[in-house]
MIDOSE-1310 file (N, C-alpha, C; in nm, 2 decimals, decimal comma, always signed):
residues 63
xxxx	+11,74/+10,37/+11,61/+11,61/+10,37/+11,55/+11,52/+10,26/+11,62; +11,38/+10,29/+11,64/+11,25/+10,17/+11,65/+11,19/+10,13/+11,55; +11,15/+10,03/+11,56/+11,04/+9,97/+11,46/+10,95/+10,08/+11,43; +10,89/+10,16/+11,54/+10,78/+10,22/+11,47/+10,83/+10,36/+11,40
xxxx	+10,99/+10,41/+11,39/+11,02/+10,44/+11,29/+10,97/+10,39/+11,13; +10,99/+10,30/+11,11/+10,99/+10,19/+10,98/+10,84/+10,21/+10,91; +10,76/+10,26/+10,96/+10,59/+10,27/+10,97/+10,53/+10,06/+10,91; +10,51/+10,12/+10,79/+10,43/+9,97/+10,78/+10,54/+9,82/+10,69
xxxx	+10,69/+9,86/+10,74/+10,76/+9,78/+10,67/+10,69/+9,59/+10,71; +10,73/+9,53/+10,59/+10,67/+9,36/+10,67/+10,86/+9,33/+10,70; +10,77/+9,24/+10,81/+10,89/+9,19/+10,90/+10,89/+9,05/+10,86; +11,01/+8,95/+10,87/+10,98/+8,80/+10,85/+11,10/+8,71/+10,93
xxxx	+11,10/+8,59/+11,00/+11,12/+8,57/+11,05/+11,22/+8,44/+10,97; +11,30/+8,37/+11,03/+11,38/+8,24/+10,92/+11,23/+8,15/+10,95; +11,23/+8,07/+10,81/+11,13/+7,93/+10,80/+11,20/+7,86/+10,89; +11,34/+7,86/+10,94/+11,39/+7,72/+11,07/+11,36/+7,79/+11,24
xxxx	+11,28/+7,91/+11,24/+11,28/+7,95/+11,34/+11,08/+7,88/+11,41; +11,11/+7,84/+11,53/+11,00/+7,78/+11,60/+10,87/+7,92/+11,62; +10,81/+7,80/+11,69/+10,64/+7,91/+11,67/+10,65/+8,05/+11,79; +10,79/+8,00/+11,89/+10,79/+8,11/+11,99/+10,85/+8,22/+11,91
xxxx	+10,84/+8,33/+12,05/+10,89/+8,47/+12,02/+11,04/+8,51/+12,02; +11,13/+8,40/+12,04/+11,25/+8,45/+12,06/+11,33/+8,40/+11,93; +11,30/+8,51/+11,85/+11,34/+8,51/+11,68/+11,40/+8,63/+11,69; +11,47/+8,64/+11,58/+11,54/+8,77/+11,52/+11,43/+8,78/+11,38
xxxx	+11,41/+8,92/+11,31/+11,31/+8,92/+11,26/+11,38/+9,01/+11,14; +11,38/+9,00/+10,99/+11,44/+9,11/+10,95/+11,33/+9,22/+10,84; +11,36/+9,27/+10,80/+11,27/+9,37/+10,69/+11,36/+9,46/+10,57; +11,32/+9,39/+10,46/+11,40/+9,43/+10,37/+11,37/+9,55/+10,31
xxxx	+11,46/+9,67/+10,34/+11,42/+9,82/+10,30/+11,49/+9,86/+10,14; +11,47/+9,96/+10,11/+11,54/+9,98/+9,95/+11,73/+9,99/+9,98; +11,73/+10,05/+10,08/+11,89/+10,05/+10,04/+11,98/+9,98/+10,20; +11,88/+9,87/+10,28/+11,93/+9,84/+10,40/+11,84/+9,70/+10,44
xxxx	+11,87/+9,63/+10,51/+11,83/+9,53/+10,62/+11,79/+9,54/+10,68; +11,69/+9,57/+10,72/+11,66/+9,61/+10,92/+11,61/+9,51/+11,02; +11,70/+9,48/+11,08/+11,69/+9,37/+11,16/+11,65/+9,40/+11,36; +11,56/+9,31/+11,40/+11,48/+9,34/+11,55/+11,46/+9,20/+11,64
xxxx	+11,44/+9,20/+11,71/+11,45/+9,10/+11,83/+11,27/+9,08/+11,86; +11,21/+8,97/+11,78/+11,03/+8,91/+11,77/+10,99/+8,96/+11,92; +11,08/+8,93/+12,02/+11,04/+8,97/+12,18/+10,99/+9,11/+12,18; +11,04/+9,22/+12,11/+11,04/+9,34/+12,15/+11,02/+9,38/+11,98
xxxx	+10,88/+9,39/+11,95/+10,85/+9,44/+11,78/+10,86/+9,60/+11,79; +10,84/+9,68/+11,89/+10,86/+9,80/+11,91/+10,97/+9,85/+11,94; +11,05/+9,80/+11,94/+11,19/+9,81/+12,05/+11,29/+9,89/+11,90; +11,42/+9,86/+11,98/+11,55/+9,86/+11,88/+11,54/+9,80/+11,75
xxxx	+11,58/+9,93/+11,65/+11,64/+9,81/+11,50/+11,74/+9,87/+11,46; +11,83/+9,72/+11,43/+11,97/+9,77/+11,40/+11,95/+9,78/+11,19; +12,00/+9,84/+11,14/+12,00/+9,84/+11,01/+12,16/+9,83/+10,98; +12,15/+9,72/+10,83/+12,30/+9,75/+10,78/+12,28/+9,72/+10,64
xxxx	+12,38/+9,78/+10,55/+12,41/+9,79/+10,42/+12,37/+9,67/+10,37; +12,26/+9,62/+10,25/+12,31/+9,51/+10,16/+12,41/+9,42/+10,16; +12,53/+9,48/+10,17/+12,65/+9,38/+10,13/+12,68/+9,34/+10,24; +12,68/+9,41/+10,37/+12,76/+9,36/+10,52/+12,62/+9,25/+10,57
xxxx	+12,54/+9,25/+10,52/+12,42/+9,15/+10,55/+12,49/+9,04/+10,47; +12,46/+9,04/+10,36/+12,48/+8,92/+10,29/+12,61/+8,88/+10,28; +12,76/+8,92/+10,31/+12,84/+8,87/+10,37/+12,83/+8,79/+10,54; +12,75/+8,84/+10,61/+12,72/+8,76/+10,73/+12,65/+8,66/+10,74
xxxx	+12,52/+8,67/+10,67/+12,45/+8,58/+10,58/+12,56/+8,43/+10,56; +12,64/+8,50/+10,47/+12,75/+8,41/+10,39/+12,79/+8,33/+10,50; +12,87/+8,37/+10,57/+12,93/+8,33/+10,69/+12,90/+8,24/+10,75; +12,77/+8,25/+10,81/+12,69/+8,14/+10,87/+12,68/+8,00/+10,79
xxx	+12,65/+8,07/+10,66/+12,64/+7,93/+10,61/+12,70/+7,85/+10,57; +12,86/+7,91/+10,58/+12,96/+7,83/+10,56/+13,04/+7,80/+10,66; +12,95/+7,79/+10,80/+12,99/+7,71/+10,95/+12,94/+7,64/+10,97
């Protein structure tokens, strides 16, 4: 899938990420995550279930 699949989803970036473009960017859909690379807003998006997000989510934060 591309972003411009998604039509007018909002995208948002982490508050600890700096003013450049090399962010990961996600967009919260009704039954998925969809996550993109700020470099490329047109490009690739990977989407994953609620729960395999917020277990990874989890993860990080407990490194």
């Amino acid at each position: 899938m591309v972003a411009a699949d998604l039509g007018d989803v909002v995208w948002r970036k982490s508050s600890r990420s700096g003013s450049d473009t090399n962010c990961v960017e996600i967009a919260e859909l009704p039954q998925t995550i969809a996550v993109r690379d700020s470099k490329d807003p047109d490009g690739p998006v990977l989407t994953f279930v609620r729960s395999a997000w917020t277990s990874f989510v989890t993860d990080i934060h407990a490194r």
